[in-house]
N, C-alpha and C positions, 0 to 999 in steps of 0.2 A: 172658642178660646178657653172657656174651660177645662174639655179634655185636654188643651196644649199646657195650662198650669199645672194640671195632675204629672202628666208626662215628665214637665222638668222639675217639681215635686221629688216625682220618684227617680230621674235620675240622680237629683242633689244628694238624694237618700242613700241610694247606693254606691254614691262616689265616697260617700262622708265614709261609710262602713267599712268600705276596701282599706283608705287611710287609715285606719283605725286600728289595724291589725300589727302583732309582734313583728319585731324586727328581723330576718332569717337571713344571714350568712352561709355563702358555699361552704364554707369550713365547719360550719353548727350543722348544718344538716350532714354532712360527712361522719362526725363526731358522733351523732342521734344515731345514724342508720347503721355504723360500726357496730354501736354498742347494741344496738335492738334486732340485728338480725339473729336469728336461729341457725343457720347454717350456719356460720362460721362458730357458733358455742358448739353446734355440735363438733365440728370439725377439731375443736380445740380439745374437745373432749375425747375425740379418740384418738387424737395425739397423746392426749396423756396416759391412755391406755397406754399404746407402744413405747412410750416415757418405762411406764411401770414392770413391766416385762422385760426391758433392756437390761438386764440380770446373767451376769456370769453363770447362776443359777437354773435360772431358765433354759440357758441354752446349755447345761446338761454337765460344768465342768466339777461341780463337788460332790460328793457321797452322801446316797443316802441312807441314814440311819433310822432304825424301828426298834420302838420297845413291844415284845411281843410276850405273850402269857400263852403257855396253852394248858390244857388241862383235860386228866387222862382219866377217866373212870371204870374199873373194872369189875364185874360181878362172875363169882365162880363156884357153881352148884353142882356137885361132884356126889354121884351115888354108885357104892360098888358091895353089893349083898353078899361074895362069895369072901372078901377079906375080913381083915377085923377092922378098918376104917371104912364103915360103909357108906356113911357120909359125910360129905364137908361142905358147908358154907362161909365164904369169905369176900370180905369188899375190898376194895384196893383204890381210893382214890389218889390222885398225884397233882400237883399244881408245877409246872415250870418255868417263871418268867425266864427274862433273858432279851442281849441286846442283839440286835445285827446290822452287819453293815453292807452298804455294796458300790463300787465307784468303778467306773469305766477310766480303764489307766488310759489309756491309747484307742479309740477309733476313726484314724486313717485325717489327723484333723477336723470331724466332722464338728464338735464343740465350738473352734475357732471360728468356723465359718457361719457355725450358727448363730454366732454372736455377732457377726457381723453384719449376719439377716438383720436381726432386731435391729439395730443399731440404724443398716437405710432404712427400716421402715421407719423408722423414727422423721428421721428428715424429710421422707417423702407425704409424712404426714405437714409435716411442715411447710413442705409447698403447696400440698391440698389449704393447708389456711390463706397462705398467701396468692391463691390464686383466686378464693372465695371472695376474700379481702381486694382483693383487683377490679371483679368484678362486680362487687357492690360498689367502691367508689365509683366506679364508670356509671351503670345506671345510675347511680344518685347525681354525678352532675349530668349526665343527661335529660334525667328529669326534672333539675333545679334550672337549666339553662332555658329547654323545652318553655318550663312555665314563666322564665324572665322576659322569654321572647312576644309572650302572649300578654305578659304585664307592661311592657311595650307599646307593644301592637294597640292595646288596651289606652295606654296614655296619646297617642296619634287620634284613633279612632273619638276620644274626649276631646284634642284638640279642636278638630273638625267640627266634631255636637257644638263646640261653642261658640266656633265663629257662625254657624247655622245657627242658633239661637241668636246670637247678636243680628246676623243678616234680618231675625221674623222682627226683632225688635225695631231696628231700622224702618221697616217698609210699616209696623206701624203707624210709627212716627211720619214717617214721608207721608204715610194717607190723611192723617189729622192735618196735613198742610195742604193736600188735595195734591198734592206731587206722584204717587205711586196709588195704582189700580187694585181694586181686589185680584184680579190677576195675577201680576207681581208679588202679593201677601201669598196666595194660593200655592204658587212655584218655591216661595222659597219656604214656605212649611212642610210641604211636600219634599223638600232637602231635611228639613230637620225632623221629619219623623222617619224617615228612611235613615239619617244616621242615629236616631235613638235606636231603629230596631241595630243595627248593628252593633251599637255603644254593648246593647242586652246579649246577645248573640254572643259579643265578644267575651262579655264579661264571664259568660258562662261555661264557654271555653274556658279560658282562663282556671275558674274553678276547678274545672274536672281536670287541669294540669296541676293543681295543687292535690287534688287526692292523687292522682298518679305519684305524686312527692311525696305525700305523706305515707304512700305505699311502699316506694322506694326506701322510707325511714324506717319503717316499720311501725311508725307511730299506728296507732291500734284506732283511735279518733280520727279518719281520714278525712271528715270535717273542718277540720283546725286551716283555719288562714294564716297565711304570713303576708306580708312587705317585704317583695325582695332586695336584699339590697347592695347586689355584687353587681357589677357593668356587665355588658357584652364588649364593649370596646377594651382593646387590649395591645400592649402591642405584640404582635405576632412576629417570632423570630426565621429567623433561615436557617434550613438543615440541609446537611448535606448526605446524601443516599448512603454514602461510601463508611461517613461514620458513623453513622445509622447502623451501616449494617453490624459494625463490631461490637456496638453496644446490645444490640441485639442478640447475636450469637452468645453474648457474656450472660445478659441477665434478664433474658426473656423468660418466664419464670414455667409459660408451658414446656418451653424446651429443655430447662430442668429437669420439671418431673420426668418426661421422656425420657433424658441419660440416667435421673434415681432408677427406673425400672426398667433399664437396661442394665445396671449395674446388681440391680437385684439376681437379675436374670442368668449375670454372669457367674455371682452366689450360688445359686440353686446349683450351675451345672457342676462347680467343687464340691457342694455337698454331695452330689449324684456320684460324684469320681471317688469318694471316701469310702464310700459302699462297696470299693474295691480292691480296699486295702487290707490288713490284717486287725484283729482288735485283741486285747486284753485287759480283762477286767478283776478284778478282787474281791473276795467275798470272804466277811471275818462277822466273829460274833461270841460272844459267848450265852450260855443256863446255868441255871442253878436249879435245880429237879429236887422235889421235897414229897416224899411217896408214904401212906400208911396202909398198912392191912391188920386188916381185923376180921372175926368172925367167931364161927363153933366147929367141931368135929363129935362124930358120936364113934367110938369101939364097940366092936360085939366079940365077948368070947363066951361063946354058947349061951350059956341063959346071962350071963354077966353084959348088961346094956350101962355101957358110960358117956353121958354127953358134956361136953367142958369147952367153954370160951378158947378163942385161939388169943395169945396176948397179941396185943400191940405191937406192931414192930414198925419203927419208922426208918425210913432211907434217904440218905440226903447226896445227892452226886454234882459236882460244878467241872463242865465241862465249856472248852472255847475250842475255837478253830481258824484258820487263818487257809483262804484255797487261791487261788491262782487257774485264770480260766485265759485260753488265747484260741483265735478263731482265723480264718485264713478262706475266705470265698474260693472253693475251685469250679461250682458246675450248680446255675441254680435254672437254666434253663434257656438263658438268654435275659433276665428279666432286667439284671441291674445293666447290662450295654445299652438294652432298650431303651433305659431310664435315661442315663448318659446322654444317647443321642436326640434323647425330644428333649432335652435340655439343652443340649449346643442349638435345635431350631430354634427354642422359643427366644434365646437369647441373638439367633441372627435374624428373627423377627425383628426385634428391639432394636438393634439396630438400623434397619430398614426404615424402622419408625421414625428413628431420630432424622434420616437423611430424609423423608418424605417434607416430615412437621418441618424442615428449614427449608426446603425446595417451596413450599408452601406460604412461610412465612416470609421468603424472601420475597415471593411477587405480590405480595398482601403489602407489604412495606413498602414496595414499589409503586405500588398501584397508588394508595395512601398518601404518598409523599407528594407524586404529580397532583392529585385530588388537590391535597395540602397547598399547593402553589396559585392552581389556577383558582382556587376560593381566596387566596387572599388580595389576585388582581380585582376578583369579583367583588371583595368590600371596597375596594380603590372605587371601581367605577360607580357601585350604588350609593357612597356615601356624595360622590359626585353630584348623581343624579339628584337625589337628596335635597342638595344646596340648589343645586337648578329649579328642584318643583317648590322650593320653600320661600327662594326668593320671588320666584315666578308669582306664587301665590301670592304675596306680599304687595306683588304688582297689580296683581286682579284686583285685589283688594278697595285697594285705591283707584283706578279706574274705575271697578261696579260701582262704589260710592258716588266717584264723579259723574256717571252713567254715559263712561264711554268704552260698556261693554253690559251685555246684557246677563239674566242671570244663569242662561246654558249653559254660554262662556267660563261664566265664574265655576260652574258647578263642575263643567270637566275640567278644570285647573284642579280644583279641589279635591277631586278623586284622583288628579295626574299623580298630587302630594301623596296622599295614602296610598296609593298604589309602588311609588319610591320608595317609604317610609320601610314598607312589608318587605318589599325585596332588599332592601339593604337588612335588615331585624334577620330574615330569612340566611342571609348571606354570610352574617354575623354567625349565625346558631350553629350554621354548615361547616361553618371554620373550623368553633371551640368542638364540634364534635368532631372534627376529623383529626384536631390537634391532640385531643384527649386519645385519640386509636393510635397514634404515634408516638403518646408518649407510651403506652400499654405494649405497644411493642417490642420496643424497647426495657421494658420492665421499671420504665419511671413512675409509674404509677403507687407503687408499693415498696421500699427501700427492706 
């Protein structure tokens, strides 16, 4: 008897602590694991890359202008023994800033379309969020639901520990009256440490469905308990395949991306067709040239040796020009048609893709749907059952009391319950995940 006080001791203990725990809504943990995932920051961040780039600039449509310097150094050491300037030394340096420009007037629209590049990438990064975003909600109520199912499970499994504890309590008392056998006491303790192990068992499951949540969150303390506190009961609507599918084809968000980067595709192949057109481009600028020389010279005439500085002489020249350049593809090998045509592939790739990913997703929707039906007859039936084993039990109850049923009796009734309880909990779980894939296909999930 004393190990049985410790026993329900430490159950008391660890029913107390479970209680005990913060309150956790589907929608708070939605909200936690949005904001704590990595993928989707980064996603968001290289969205704002292609944000940042999407520049008329970028894609090539304004002139560019350079201040440039240069600067010209000349040294000039000149000896000649048979005249009368036999030598000369002189330095000549020169400094020229000046601006230049250069802008592509015309290439074949290649700027337009480039900008257009940027511009899906942009959006297509944007469906990278929204799909990241999609599919974090999904596992997080999978794993919020997963663990409600076990917190559940967990509250049945304690029912049962207590009517098993009240049954050891019973047959004590029946003995103190000489009414019930050590026997009797034996069998039904023997129920109540067989559902404590389970009570433990369960509870610990349970647990490791809250770190998988807390993983799901990205909460970094995957220790942290909650109390769930959202139902599994709900009411479940009717869909119909047909409107299913329209909404699907609208805003199913994989199927998106597929036409962004089919559309990209189609991009690429006008840039490829530009490379085929004529270009003309502009090139303007002006210097300003700012030049000195200096140095010495020496005269010989005959014994008469004269050496004398050359003076300073500076030069200043400002020059501009404005040119006009046009270019016209006739013969480069074959290389731009090359280009052209794995460009029209990649782009009827893309499309192939698109028709695949809905050949694909239409019997995934299909399949889902049916799924979807026959789990919701299955909560009808188990909740049924349910009421069957719960009243049944009810009945054992009362009869093992009045002892007109023994305690086997009682104990398979009592497992009939928890064996109903799991399958409808099970049934339940089976639903909201099939219902959450339906609405994901749909692209309910993410607005």
């Amino acid at each position: 008897m004393k190990d049985l006080l410790t026993t329900l001791l430490t159950l008391a203990l660890l029913a107390a602590g479970l209680k005990a725990q913060s309150p956790l809504s589907l929608s708070d943990a939605i909200q936690t694991g949005l904001a704590n995932n990595f993928q989707i920051q980064i996603s968001e961040m290289q969205r704002d890359i292609a944000a940042n780039i999407n520049d008329w600039a970028v894609a090539g449509r304004y002139p560019s202008i350079n201040l440039v310097v240069n600067s010209s150094n000349s040294y000039r050491n000149q000896s000649n023994p048979a005249g009368p300037l036999t030598r000369l030394n002189s330095l000549s340096p020169s400094l020229a800033p000046g601006v230049e420009a250069s802008w592509i007037l015309f290439d074949g629209y290649r700027v337009r379309y480039a900008k257009q590049q940027l511009e899906q990438q942009v959006q297509l990064f944007e469906g990278n969020i929204k799909l990241e975003v999609e599919n974090t909600i999904q596992r997080i109520i999978q794993a919020y639901y997963s663990a409600l199912v076990l917190q559940e499970q967990l509250a049945v499994v304690e029912e049962v520990l207590i009517l098993s504890r009240d049954r050891v309590a019973y047959q004590e008392l029946r003995k103190e009256y000489g009414q019930a056998s050590t026997f009797d006491i034996l069998q039904d303790t023997d129920a109540y440490l067989n559902d404590s192990i389970n009570y433990m068992v369960q509870l610990n499951t349970f647990e490791s469905a809250l770190r998988n949540l807390n993983l799901a969150m990205g909460v970094d303390e995957l220790g942290t308990r909650y109390r769930l506190t959202d139902e599994l009961e709900h009411e479940a609507g009717d869909y119909a395949l047909e409107d299913l599918q329209q909404r699907m084809l609208a805003n199913n968000h994989q199927l998106q991306n597929q036409m962004l980067s089919r559309e990209l595709a189609a991009i690429n192949t006008r840039i490829q067709e530009s490379a085929m057109k004529p270009s003309l481009s502009m090139q303007a600028g002006t210097a300003y040239n700012i030049g000195i020389s200096f140095g010495e010279q020496t005269l010989e005439f005959g014994t008469n040796i004269n050496t004398r500085s050359l003076p300073e002489v500076a030069a200043k020249t400002f020059t501009g020009f404005v040119n006009f350049s046009a270019a016209y593809p006739l013969f480069d090998g074959g290389v731009r048609r090359k280009n052209i045509e794995t460009a029209q592939t990649e782009e009827m790739i893309a499309q192939a893709g698109i028709s695949e990913l809905k050949r694909n997703l239409s019997g995934q929707l299909a399949n889902t749907l049916a799924t979807y039906n026959t789990q919701k007859r299955l909560v009808d039936v188990t909740t049924q059952l349910v009421g069957n084993a719960r009243r049944n039990l009810e009945i054992a109850e009362e009869r093992y009391r009045g002892g007109l049923i023994n305690s086997f009796d009682y104990r398979t009734i009592q497992l009939g319950y928890i064996n109903a309880s799991q399958q409808r909990l099970n049934a339940q779980f089976n639903l909201k995940n099939t219902e959450t894939e339906l609405i994901r296909l749909i692209g309910g999930l993410v607005r």
